[in-house]
The first five atom37 places (N, CA, C, CB, O) and aatype in JSON, in Angstrom:
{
  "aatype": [20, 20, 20, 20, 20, 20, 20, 20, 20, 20, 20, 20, 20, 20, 20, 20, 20, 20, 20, 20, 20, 20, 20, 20, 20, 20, 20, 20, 20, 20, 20, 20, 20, 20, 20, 20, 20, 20, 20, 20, 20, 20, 20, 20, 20, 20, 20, 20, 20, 20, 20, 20, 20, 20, 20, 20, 20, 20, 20, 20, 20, 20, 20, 20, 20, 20, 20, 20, 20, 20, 20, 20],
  "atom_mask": [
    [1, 1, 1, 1, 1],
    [1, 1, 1, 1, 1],
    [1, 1, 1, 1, 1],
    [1, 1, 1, 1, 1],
    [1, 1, 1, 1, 1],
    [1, 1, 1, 1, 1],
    [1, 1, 1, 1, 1],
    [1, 1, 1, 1, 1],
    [1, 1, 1, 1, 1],
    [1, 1, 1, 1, 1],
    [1, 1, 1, 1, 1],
    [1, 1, 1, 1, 1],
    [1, 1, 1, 1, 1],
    [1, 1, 1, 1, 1],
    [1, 1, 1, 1, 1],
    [1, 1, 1, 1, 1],
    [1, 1, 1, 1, 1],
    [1, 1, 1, 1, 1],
    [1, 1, 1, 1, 1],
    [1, 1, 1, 1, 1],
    [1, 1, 1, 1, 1],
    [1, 1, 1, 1, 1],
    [1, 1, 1, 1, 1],
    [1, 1, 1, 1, 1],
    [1, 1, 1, 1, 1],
    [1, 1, 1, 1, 1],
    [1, 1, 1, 1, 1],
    [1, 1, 1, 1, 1],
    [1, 1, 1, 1, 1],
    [1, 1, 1, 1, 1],
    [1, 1, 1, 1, 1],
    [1, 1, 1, 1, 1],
    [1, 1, 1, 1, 1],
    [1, 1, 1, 1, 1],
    [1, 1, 1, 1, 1],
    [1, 1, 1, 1, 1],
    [1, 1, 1, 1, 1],
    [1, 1, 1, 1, 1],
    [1, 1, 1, 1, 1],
    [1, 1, 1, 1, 1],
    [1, 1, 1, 1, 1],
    [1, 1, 1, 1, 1],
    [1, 1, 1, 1, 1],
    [1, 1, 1, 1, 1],
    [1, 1, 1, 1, 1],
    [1, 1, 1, 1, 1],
    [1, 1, 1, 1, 1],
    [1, 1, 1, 1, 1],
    [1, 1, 1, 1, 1],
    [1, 1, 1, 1, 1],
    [1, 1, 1, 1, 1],
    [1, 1, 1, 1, 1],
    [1, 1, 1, 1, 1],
    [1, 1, 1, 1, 1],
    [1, 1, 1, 1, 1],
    [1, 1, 1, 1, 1],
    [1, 1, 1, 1, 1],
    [1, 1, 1, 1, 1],
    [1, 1, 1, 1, 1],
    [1, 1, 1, 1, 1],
    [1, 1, 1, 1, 1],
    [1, 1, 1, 1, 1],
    [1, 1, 1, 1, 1],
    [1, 1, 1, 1, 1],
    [1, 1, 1, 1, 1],
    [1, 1, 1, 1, 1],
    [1, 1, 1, 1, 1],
    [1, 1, 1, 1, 1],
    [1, 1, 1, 1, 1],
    [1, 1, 1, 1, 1],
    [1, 1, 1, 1, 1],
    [1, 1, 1, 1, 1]
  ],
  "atom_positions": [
    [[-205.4, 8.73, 21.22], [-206.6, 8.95, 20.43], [-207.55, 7.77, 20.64], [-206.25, 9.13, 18.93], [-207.14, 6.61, 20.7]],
    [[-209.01, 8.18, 20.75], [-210.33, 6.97, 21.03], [-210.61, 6.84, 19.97], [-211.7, 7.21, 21.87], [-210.35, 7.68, 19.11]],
    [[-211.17, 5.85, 19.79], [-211.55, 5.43, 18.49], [-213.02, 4.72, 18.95], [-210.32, 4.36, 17.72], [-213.37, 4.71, 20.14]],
    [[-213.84, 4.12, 17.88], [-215.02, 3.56, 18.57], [-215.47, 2.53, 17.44], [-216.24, 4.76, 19.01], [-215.74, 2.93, 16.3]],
    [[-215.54, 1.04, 17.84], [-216.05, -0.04, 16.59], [-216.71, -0.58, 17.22], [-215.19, -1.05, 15.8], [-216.93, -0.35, 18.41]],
    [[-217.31, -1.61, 16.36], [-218.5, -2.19, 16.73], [-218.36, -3.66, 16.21], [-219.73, -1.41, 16.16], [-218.2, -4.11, 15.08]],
    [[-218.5, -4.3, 17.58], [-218.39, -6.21, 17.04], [-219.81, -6.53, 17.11], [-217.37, -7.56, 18.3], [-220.69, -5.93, 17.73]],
    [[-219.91, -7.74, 16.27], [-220.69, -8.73, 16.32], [-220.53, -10.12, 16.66], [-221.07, -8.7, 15.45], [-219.81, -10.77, 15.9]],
    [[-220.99, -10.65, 17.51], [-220.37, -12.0, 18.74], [-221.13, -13.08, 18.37], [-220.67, -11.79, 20.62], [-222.27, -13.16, 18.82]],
    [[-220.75, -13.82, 17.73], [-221.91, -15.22, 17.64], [-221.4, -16.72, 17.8], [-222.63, -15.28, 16.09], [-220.42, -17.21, 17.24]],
    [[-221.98, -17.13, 18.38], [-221.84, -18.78, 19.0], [-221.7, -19.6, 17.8], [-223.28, -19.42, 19.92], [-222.66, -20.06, 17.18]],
    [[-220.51, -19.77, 17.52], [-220.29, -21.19, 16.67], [-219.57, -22.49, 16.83], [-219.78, -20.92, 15.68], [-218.39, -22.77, 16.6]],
    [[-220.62, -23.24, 17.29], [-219.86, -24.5, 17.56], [-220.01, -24.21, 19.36], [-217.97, -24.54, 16.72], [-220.93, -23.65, 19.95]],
    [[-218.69, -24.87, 19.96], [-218.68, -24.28, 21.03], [-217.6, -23.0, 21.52], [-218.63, -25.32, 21.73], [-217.16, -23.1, 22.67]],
    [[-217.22, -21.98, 20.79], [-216.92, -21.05, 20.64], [-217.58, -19.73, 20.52], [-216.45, -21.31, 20.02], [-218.81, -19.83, 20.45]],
    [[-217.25, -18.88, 20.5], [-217.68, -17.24, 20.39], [-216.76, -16.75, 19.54], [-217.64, -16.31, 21.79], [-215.61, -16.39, 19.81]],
    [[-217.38, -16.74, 18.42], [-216.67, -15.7, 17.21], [-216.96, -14.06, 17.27], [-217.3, -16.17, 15.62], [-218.13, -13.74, 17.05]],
    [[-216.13, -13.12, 17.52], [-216.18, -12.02, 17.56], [-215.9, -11.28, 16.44], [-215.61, -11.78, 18.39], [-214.92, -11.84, 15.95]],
    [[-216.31, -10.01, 15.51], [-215.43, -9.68, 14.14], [-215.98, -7.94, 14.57], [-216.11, -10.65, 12.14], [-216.96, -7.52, 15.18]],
    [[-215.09, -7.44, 14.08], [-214.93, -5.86, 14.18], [-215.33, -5.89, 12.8], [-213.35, -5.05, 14.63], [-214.77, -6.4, 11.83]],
    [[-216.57, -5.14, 12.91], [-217.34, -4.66, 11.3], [-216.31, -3.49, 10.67], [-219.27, -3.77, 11.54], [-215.85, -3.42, 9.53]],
    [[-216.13, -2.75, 11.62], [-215.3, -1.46, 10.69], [-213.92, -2.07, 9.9], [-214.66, -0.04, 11.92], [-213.67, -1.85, 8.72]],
    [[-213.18, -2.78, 10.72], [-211.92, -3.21, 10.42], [-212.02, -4.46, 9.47], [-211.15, -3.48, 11.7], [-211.18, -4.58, 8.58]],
    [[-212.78, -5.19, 9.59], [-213.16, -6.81, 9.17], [-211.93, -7.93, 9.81], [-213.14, -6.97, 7.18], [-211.36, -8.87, 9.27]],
    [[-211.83, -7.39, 11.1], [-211.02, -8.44, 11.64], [-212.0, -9.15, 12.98], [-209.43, -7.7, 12.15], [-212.95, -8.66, 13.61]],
    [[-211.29, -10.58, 13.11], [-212.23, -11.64, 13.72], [-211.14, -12.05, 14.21], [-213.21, -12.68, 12.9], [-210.0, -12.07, 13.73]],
    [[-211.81, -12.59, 15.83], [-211.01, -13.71, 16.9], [-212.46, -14.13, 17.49], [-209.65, -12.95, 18.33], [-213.59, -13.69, 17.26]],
    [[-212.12, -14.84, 18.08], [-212.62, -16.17, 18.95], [-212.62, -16.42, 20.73], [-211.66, -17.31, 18.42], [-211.71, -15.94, 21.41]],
    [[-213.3, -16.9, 21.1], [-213.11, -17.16, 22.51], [-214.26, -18.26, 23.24], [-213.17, -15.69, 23.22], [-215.35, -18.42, 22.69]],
    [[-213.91, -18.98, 24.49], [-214.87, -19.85, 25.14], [-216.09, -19.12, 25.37], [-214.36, -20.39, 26.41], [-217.2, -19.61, 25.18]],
    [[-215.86, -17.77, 25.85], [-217.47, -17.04, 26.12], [-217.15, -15.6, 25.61], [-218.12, -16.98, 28.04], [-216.17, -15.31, 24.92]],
    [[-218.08, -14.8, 26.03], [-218.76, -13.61, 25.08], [-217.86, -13.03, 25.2], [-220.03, -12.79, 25.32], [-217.37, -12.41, 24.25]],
    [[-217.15, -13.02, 26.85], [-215.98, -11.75, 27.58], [-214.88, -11.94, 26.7], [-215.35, -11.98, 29.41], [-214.29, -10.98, 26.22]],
    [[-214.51, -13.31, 26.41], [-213.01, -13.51, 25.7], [-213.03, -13.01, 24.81], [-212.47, -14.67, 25.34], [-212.31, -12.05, 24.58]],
    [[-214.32, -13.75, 23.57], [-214.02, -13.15, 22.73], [-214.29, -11.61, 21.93], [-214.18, -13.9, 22.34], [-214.22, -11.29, 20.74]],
    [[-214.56, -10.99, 22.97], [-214.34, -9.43, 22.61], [-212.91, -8.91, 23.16], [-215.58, -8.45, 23.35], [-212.21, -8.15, 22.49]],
    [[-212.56, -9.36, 24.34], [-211.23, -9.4, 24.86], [-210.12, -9.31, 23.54], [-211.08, -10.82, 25.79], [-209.49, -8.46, 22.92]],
    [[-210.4, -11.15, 23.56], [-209.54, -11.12, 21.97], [-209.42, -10.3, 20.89], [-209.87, -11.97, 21.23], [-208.34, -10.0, 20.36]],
    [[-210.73, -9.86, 20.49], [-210.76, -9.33, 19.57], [-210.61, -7.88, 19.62], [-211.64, -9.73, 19.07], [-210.49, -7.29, 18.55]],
    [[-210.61, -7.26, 20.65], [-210.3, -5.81, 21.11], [-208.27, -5.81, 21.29], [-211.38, -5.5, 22.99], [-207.52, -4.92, 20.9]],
    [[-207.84, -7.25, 22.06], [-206.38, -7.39, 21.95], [-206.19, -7.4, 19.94], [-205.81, -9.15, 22.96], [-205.78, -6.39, 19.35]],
    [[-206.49, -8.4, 19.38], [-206.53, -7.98, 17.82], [-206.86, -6.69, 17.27], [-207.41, -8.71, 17.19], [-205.89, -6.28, 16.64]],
    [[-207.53, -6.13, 17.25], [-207.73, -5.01, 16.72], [-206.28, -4.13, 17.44], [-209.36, -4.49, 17.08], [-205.3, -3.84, 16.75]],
    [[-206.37, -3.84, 18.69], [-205.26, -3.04, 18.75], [-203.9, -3.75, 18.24], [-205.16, -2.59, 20.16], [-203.3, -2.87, 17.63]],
    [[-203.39, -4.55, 18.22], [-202.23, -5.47, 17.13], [-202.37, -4.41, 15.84], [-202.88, -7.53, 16.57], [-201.62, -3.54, 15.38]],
    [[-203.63, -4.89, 15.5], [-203.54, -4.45, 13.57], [-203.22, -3.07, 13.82], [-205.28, -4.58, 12.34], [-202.06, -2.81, 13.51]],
    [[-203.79, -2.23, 14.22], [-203.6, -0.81, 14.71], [-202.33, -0.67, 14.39], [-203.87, -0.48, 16.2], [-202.04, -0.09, 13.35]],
    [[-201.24, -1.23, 15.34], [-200.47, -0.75, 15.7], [-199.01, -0.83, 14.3], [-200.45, -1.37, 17.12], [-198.09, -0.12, 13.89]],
    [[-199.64, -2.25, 14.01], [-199.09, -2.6, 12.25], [-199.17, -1.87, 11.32], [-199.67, -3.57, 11.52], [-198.33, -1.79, 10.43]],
    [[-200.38, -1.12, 11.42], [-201.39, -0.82, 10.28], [-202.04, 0.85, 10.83], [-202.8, -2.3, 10.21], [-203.26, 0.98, 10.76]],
    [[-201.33, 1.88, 11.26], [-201.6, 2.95, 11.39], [-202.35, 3.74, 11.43], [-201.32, 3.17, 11.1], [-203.12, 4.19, 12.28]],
    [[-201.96, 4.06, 9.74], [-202.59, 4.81, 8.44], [-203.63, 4.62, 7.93], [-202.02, 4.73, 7.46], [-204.24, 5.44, 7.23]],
    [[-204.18, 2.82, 8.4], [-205.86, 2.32, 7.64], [-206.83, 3.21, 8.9], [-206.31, -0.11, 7.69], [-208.0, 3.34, 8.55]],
    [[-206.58, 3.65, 9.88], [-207.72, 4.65, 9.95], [-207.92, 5.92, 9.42], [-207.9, 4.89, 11.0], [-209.05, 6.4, 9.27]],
    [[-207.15, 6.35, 9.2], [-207.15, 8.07, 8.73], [-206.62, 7.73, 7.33], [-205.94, 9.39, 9.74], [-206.46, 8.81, 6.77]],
    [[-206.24, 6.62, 6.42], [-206.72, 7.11, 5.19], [-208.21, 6.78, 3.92], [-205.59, 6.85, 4.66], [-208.48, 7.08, 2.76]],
    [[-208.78, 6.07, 4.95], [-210.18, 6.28, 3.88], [-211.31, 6.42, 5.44], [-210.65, 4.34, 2.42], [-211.59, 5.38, 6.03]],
    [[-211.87, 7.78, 5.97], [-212.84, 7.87, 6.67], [-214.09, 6.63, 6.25], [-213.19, 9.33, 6.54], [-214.58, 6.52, 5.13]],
    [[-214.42, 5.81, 7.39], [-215.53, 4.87, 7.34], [-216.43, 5.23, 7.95], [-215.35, 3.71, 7.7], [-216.24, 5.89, 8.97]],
    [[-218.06, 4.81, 7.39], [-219.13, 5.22, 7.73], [-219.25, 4.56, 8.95], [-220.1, 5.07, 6.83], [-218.25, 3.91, 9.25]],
    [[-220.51, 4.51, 10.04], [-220.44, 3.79, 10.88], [-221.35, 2.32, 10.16], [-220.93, 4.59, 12.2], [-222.24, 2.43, 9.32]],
    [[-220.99, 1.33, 10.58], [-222.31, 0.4, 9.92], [-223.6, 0.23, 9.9], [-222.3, -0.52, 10.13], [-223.71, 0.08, 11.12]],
    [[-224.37, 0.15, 9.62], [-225.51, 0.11, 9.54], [-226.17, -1.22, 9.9], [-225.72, 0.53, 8.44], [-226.56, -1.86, 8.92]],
    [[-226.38, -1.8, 11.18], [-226.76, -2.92, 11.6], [-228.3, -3.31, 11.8], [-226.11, -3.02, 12.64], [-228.9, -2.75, 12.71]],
    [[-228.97, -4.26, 10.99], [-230.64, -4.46, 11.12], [-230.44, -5.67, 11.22], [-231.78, -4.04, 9.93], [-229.36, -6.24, 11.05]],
    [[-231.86, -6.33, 11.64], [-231.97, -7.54, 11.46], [-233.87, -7.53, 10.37], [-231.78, -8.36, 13.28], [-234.66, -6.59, 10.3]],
    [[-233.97, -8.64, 9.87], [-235.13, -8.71, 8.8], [-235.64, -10.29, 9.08], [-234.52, -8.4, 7.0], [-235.02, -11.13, 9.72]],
    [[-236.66, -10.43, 8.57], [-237.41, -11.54, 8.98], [-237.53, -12.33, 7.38], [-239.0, -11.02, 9.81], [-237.8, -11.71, 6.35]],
    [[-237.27, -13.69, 7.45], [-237.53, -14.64, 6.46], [-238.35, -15.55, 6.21], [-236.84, -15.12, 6.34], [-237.83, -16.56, 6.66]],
    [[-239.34, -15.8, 5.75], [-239.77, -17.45, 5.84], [-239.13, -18.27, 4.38], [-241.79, -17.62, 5.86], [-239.13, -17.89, 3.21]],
    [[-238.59, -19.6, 5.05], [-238.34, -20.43, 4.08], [-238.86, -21.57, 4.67], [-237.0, -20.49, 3.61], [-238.79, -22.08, 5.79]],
    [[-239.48, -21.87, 3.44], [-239.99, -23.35, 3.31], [-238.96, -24.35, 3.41], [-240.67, -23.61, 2.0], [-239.24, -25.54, 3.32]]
  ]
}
């Protein structure tokens, strides 16, 4: 069975933090490739622990924007 999530990858430090919005799981890596790597190897881990957390509460897909701020 396919399944389909959606990360968000951001540079912290000198790292690449990766986190699966649907699942709320996060890994790490030197560049962008790893850490989706990682975090695609993580996600399938939890999966495989953790079954039943897809098929028992259907999740929306997320809703991703970005918005503009000014602060003084």
């Amino acid at each position: 069975m396919s399944h389909r999530f959606t990360s968000v990858i951001l540079k912290e430090g000198r790292w690449y933090v990766a986190r699966c919005l649907e699942l709320g799981i996060v890994s790490q890596g030197k560049t962008i490739k790893s850490a989706q790597k990682n975090l695609q190897e993580a996600v399938e881990l939890y999966l495989e622990d953790q079954p039943c957390k897809l098929h028992s509460s259907p999740r929306m897909a997320p809703v991703v924007r970005t918005f503009q701020l000014q602060h003084a």
